[in-house]
mmCIF file as gemmi writes it, N, C-alpha and C atoms, coordinates in Angstrom:
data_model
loop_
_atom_site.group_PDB
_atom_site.id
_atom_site.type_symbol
_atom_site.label_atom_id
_atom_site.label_alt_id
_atom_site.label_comp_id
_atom_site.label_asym_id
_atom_site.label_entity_id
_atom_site.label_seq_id
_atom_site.pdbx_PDB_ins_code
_atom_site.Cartn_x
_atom_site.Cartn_y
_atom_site.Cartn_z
_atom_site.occupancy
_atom_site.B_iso_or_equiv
_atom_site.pdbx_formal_charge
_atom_site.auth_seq_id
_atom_site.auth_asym_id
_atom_site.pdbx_PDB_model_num
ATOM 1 N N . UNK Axp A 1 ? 3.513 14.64 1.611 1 0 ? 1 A 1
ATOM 2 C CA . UNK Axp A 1 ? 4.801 15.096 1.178 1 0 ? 1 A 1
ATOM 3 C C . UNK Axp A 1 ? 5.845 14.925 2.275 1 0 ? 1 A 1
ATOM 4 N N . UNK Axp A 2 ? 5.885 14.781 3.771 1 0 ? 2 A 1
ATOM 5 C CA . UNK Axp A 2 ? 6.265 14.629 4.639 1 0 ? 2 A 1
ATOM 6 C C . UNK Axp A 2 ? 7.266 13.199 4.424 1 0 ? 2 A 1
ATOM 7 N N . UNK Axp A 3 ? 6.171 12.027 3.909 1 0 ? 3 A 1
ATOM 8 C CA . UNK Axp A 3 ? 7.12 11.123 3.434 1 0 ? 3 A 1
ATOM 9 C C . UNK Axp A 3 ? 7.785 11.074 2.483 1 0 ? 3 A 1
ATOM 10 N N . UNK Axp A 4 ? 8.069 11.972 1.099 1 0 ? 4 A 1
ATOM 11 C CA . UNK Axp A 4 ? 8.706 12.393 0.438 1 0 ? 4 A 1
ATOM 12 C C . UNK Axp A 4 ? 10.046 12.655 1.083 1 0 ? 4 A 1
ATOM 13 N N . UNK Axp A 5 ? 9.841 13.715 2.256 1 0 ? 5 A 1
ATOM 14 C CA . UNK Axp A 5 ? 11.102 14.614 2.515 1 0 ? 5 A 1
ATOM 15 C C . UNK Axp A 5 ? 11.638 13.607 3.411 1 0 ? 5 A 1
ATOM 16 N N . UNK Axp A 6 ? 11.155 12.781 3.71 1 0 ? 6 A 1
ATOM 17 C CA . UNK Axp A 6 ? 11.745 11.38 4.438 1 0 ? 6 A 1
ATOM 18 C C . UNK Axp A 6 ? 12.28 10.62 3.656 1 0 ? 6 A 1
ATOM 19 N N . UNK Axp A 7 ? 11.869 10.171 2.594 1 0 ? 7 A 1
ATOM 20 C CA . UNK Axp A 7 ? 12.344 9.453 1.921 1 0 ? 7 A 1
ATOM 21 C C . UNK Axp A 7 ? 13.848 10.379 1.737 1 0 ? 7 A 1
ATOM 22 N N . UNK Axp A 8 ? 13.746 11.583 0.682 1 0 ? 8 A 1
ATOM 23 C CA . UNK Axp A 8 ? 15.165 12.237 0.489 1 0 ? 8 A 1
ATOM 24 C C . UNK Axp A 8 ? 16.354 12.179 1.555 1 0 ? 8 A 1
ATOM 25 N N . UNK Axp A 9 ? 15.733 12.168 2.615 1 0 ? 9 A 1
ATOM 26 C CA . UNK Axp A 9 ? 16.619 12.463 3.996 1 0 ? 9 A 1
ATOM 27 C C . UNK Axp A 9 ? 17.362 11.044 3.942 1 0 ? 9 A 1
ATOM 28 N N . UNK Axp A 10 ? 16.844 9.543 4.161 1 0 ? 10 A 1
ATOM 29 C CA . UNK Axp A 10 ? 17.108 8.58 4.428 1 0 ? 10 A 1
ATOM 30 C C . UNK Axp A 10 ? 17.262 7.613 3.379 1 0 ? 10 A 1
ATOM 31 N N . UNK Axp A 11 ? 17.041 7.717 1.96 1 0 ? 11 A 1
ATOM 32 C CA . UNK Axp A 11 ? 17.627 6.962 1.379 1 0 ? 11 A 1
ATOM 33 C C . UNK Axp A 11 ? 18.189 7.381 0.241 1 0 ? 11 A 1
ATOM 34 N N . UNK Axp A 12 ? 18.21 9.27 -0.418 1 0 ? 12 A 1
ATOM 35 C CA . UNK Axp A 12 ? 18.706 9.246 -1.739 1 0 ? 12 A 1
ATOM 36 C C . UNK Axp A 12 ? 19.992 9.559 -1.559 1 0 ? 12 A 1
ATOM 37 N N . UNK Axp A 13 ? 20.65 10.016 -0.406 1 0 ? 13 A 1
ATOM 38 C CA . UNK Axp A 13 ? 22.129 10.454 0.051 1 0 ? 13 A 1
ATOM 39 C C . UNK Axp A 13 ? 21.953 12.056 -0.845 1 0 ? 13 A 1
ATOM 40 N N . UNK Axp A 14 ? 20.889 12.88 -0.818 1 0 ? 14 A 1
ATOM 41 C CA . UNK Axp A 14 ? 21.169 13.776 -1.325 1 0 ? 14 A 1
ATOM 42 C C . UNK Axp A 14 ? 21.499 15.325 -0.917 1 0 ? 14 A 1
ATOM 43 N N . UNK Axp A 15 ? 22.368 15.697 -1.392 1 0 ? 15 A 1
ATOM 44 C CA . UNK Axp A 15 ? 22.978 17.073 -0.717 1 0 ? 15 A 1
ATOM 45 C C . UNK Axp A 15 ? 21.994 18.473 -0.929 1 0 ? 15 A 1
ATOM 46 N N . UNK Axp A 16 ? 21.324 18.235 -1.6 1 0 ? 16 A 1
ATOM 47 C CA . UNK Axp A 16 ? 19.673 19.5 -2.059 1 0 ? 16 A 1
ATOM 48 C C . UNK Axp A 16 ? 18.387 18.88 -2.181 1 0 ? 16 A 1
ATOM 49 N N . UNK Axp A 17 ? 17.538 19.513 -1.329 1 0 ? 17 A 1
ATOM 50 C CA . UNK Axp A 17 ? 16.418 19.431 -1.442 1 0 ? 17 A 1
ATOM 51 C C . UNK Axp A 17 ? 15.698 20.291 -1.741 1 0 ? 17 A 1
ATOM 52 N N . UNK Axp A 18 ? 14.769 20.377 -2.976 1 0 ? 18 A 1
ATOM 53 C CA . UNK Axp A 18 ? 13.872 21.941 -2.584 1 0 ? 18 A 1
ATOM 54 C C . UNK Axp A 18 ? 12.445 21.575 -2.594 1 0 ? 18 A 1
ATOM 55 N N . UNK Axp A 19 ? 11.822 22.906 -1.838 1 0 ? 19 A 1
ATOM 56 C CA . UNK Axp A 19 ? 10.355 22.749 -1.752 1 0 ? 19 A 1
ATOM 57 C C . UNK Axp A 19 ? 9.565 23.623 -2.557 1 0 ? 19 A 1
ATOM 58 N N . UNK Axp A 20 ? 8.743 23.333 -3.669 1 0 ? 20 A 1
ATOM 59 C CA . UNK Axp A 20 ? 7.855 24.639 -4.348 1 0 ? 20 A 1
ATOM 60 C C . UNK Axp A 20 ? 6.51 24.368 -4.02 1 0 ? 20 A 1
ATOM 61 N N . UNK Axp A 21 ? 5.745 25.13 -4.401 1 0 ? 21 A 1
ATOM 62 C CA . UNK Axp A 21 ? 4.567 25.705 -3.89 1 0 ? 21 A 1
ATOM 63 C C . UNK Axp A 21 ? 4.058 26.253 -5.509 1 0 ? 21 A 1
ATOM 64 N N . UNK Axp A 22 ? 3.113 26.179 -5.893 1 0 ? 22 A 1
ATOM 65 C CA . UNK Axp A 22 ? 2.499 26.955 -6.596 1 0 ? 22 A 1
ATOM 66 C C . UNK Axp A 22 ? 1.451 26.841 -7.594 1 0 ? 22 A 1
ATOM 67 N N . UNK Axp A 23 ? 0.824 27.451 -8.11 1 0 ? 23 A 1
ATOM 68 C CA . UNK Axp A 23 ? -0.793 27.474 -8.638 1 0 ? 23 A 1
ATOM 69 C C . UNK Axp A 23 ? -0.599 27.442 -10.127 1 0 ? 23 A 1
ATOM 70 N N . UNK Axp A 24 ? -0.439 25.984 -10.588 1 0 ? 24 A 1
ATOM 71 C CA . UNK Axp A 24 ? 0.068 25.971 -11.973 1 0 ? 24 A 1
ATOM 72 C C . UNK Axp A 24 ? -1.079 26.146 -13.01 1 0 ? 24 A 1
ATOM 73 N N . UNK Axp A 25 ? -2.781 26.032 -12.698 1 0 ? 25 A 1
ATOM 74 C CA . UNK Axp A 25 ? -3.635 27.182 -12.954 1 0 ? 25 A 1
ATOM 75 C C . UNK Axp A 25 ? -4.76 27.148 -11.805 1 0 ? 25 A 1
ATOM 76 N N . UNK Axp A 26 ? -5.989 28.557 -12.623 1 0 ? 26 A 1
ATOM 77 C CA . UNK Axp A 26 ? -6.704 28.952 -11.474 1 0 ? 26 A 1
ATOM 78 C C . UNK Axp A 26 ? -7.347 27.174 -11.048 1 0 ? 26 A 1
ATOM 79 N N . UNK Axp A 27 ? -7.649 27.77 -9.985 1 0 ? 27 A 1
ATOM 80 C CA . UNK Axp A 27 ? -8.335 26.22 -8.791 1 0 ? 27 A 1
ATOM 81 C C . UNK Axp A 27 ? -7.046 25.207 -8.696 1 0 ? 27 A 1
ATOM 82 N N . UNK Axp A 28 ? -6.129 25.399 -8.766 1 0 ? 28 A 1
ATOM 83 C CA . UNK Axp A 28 ? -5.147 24.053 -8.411 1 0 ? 28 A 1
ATOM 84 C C . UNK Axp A 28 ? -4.249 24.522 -8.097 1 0 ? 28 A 1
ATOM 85 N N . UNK Axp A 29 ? -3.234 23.894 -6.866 1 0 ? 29 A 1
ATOM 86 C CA . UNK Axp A 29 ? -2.442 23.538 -6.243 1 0 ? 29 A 1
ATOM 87 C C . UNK Axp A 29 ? -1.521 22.472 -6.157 1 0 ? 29 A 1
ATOM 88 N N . UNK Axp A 30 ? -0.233 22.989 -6.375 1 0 ? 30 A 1
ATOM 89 C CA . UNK Axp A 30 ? 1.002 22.183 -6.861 1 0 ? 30 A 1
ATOM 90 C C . UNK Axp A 30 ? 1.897 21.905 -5.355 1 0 ? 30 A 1
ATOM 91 N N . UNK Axp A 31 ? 2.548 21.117 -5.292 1 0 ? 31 A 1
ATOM 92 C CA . UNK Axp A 31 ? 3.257 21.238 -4.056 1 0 ? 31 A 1
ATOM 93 C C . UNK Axp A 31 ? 4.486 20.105 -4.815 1 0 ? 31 A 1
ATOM 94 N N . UNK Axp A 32 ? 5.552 20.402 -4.649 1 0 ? 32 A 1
ATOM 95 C CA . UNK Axp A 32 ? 6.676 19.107 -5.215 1 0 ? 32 A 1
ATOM 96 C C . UNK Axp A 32 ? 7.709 19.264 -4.503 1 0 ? 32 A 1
ATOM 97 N N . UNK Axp A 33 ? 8.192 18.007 -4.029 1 0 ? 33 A 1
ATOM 98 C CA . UNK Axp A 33 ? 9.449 18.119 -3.19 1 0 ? 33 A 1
ATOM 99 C C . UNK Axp A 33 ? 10.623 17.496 -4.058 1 0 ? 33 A 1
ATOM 100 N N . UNK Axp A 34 ? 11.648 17.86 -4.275 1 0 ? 34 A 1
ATOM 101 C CA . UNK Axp A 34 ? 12.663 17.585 -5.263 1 0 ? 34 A 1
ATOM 102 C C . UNK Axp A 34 ? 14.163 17.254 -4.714 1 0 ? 34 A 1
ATOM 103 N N . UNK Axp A 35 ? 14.714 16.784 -5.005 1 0 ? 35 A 1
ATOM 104 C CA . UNK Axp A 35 ? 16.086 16.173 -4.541 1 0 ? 35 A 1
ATOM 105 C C . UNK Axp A 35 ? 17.392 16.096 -5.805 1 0 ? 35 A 1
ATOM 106 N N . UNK Axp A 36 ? 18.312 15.942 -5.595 1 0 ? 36 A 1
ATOM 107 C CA . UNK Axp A 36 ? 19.5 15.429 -6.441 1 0 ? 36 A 1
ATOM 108 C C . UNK Axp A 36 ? 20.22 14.565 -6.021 1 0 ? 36 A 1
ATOM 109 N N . UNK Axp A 37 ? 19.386 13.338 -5.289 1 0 ? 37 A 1
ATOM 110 C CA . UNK Axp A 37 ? 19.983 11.999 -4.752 1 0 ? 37 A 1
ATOM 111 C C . UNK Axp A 37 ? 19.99 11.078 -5.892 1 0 ? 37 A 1
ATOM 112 N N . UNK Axp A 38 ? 20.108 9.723 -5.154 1 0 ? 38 A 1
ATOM 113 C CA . UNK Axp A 38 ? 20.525 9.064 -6.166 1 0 ? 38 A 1
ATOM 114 C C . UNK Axp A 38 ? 19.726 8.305 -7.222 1 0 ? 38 A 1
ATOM 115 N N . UNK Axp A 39 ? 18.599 8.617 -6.559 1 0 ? 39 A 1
ATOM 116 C CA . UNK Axp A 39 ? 17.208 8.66 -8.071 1 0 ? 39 A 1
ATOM 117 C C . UNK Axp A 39 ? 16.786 7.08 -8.194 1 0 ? 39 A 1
ATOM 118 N N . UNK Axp A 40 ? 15.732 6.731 -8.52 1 0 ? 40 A 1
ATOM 119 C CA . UNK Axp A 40 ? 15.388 5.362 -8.319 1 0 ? 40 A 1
ATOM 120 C C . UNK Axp A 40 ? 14.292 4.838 -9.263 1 0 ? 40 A 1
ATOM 121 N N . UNK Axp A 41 ? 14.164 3.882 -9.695 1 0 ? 41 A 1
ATOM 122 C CA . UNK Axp A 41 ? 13.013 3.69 -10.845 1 0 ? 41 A 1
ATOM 123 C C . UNK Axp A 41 ? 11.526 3.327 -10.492 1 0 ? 41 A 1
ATOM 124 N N . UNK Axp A 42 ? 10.862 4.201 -10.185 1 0 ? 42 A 1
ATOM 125 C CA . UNK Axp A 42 ? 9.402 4.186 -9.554 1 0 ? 42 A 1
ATOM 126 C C . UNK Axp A 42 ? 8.708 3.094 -10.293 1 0 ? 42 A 1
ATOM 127 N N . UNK Axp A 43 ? 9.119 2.464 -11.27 1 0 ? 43 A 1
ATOM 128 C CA . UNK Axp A 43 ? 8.219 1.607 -11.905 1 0 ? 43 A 1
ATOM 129 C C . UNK Axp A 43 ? 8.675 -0.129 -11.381 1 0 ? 43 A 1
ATOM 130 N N . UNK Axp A 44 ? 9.505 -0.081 -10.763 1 0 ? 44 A 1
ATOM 131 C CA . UNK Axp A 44 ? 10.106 -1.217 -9.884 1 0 ? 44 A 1
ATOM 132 C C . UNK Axp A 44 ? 9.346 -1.469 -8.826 1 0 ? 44 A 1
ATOM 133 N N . UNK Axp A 45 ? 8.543 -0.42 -7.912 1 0 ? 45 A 1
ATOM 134 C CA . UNK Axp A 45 ? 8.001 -0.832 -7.084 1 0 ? 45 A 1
ATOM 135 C C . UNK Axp A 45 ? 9.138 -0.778 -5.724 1 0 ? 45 A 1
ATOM 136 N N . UNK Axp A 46 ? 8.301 -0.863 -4.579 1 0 ? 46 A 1
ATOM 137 C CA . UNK Axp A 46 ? 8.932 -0.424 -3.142 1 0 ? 46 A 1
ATOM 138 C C . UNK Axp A 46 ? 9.717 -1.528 -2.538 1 0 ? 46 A 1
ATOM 139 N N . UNK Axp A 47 ? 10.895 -2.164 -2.108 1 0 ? 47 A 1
ATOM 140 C CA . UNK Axp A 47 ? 11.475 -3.302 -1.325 1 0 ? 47 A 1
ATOM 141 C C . UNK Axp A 47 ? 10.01 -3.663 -0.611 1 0 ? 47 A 1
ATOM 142 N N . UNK Axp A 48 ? 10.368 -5.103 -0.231 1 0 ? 48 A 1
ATOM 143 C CA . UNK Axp A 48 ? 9.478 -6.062 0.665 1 0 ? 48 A 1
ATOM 144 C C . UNK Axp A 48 ? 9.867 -4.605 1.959 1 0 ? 48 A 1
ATOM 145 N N . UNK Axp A 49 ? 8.819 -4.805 2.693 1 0 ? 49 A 1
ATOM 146 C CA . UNK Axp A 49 ? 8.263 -3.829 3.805 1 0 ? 49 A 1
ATOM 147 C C . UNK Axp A 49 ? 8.754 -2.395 3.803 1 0 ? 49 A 1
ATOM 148 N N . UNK Axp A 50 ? 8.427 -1.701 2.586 1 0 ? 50 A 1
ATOM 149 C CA . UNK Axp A 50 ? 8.612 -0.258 2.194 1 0 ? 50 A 1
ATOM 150 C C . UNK Axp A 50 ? 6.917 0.178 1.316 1 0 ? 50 A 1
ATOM 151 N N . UNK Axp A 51 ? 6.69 0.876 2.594 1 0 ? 51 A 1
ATOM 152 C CA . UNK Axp A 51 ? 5.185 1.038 2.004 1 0 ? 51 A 1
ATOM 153 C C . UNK Axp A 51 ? 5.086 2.443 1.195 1 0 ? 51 A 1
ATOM 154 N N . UNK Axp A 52 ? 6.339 3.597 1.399 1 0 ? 52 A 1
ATOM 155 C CA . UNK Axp A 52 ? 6.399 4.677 1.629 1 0 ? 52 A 1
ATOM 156 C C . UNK Axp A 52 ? 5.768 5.491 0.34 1 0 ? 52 A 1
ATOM 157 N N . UNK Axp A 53 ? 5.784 4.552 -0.995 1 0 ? 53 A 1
ATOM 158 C CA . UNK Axp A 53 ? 5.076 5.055 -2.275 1 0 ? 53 A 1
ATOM 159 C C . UNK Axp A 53 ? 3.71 5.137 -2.058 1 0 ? 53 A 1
ATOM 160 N N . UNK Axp A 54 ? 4.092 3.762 -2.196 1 0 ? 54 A 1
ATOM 161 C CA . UNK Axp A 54 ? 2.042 3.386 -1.667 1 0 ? 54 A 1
ATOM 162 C C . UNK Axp A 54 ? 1.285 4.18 -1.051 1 0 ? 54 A 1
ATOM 163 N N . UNK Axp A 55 ? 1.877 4.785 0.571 1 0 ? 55 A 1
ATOM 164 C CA . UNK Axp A 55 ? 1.345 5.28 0.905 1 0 ? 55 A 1
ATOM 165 C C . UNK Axp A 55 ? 1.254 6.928 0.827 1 0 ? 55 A 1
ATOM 166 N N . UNK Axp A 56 ? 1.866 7.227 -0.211 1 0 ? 56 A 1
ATOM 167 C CA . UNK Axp A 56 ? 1.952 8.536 -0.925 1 0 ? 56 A 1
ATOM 168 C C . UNK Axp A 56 ? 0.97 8.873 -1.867 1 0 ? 56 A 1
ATOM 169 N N . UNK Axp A 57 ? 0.383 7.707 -2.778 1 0 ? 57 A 1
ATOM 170 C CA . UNK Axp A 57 ? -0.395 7.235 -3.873 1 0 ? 57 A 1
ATOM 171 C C . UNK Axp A 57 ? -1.925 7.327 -3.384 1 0 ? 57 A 1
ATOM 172 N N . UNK Axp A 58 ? -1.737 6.531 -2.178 1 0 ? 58 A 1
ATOM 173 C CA . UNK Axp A 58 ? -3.012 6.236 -1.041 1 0 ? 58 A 1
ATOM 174 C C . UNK Axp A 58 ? -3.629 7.87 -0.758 1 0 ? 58 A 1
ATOM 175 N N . UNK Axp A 59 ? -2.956 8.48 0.1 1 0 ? 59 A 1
ATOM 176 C CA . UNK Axp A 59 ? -3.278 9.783 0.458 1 0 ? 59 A 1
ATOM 177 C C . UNK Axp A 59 ? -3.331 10.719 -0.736 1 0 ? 59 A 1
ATOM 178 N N . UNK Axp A 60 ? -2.992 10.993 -1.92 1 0 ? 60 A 1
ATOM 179 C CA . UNK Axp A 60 ? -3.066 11.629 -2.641 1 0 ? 60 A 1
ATOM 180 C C . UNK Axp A 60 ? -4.621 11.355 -2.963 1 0 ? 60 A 1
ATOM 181 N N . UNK Axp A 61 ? -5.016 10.083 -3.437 1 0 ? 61 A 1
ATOM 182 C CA . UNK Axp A 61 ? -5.794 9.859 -3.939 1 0 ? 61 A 1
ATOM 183 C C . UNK Axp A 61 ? -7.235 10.083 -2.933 1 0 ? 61 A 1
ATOM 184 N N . UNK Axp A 62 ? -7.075 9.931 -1.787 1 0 ? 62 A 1
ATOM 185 C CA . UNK Axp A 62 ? -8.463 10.117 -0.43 1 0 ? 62 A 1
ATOM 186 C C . UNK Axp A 62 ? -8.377 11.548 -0.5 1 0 ? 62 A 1
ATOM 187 N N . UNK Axp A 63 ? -7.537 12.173 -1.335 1 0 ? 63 A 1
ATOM 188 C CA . UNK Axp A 63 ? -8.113 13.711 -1.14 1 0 ? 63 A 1
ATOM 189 C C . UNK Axp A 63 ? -8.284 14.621 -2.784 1 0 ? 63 A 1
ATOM 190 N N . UNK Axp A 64 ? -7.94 13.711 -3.317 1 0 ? 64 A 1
ATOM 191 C CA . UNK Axp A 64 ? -8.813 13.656 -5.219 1 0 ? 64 A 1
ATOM 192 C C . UNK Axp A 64 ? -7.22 14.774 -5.838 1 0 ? 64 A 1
ATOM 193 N N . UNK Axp A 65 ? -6.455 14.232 -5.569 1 0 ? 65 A 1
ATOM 194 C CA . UNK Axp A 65 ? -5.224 14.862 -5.386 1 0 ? 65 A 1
ATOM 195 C C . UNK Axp A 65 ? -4.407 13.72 -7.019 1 0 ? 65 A 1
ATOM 196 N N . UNK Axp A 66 ? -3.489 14.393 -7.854 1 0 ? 66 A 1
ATOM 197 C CA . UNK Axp A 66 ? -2.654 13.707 -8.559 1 0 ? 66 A 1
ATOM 198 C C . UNK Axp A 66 ? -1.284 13.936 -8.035 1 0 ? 66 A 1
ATOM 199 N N . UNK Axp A 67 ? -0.32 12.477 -7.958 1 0 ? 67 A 1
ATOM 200 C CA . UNK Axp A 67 ? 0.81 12.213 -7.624 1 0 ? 67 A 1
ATOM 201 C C . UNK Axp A 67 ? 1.528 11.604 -8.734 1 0 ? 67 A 1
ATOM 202 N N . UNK Axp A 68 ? 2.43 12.497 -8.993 1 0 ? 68 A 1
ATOM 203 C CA . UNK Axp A 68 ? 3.479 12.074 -10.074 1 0 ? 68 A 1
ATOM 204 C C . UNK Axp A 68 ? 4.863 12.014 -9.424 1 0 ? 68 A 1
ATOM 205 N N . UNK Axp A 69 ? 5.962 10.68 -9.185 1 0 ? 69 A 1
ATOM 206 C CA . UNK Axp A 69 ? 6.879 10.696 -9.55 1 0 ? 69 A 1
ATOM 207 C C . UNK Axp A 69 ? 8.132 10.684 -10.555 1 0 ? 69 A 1
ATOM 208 N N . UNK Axp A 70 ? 8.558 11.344 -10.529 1 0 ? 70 A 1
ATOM 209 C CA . UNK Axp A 70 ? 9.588 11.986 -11.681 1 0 ? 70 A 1
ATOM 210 C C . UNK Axp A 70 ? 11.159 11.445 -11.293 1 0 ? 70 A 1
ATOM 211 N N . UNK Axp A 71 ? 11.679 10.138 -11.752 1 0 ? 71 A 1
ATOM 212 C CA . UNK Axp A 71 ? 13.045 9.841 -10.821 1 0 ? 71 A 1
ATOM 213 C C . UNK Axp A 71 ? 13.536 9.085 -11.503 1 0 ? 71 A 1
ATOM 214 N N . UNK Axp A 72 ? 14.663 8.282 -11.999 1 0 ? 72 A 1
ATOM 215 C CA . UNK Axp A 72 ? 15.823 7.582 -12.357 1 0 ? 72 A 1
ATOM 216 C C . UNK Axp A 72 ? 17.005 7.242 -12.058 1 0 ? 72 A 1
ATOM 217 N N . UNK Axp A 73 ? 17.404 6.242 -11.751 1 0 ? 73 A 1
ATOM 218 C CA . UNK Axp A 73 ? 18.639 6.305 -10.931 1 0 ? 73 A 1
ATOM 219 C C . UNK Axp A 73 ? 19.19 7.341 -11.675 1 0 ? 73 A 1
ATOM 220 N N . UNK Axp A 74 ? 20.164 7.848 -10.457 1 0 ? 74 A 1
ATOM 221 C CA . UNK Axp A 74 ? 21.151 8.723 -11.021 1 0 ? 74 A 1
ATOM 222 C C . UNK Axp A 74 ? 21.095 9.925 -11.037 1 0 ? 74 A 1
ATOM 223 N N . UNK Axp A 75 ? 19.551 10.268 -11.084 1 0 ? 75 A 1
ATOM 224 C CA . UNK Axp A 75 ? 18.979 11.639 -12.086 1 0 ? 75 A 1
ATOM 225 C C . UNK Axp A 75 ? 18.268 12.467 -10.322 1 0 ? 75 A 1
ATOM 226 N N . UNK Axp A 76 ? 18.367 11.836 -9.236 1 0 ? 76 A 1
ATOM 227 C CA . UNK Axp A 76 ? 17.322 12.231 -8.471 1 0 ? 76 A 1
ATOM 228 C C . UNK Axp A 76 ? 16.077 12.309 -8.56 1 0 ? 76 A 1
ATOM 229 N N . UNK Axp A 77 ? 15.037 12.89 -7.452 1 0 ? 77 A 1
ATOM 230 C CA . UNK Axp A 77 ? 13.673 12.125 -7.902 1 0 ? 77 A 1
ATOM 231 C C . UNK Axp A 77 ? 13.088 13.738 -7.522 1 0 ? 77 A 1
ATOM 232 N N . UNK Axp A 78 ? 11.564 13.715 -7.907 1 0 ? 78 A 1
ATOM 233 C CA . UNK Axp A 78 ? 10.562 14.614 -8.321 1 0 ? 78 A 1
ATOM 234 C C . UNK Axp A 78 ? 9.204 14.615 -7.736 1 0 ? 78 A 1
ATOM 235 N N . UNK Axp A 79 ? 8.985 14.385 -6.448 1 0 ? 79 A 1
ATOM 236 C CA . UNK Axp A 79 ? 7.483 14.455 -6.567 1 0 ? 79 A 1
ATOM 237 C C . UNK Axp A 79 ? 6.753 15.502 -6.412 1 0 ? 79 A 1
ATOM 238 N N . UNK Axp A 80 ? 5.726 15.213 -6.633 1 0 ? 80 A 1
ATOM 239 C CA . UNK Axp A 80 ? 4.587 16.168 -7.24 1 0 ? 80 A 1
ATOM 240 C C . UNK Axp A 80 ? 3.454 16.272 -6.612 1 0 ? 80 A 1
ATOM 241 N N . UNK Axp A 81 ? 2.613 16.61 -6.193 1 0 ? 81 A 1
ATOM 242 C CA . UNK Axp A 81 ? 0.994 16.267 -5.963 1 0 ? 81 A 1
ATOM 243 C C . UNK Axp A 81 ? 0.317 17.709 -6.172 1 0 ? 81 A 1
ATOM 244 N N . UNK Axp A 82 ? -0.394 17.269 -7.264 1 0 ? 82 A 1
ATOM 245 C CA . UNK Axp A 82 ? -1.53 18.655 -7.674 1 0 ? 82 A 1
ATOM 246 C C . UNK Axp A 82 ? -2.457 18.378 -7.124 1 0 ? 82 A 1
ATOM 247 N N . UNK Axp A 83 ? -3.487 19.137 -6.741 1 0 ? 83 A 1
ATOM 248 C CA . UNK Axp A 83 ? -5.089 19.44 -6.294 1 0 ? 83 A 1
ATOM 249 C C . UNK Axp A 83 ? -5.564 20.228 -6.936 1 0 ? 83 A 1
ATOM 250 N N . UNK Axp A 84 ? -6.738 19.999 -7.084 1 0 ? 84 A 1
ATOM 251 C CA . UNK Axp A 84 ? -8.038 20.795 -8.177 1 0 ? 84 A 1
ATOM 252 C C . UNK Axp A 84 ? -7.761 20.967 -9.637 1 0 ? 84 A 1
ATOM 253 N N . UNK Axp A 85 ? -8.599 21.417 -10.209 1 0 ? 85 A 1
ATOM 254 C CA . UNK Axp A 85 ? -8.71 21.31 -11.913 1 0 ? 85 A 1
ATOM 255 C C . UNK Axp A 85 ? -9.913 20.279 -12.234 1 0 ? 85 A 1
């Protein structure tokens, strides 16, 4: 999530960020970092030498973790990563 809040910082130009936390049921763990930048279409894929999804996708997954981005231009972006269930 670290590169999440990097990403918000350096490329959505956005003026809010928030951080939640929470146990959306028993055994799992939610964590989502959220923005109101300028939102981007995750299904486009990262510029030539922007690994920063990938490697969001990567680590989620070496720890049996789900990563959802939630974003559109315009709309700001959403990520997510649950654990357990």
């Amino acid at each position: 999530m670290q590169e999440a809040l990097g990403n918000a910082l350096q490329h959505s130009a956005a003026t809010l960020v928030k951080i939640k936390l929470w146990a959306p049921a028993p055994g799992q763990l939610a964590l989502q970092v959220a923005d109101n930048g300028a939102g981007f279409d995750p299904a486009a894929g990262s510029p030539n030498g922007h690994y920063g999804l990938a490697n969001m996708r990567k680590r989620a997954a070496e720890i049996g973790a789900q990563l959802t981005i939630d974003s559109q231009p315009g709309t700001g972006t959403r990520v997510t990563v649950t654990l357990g269930g």
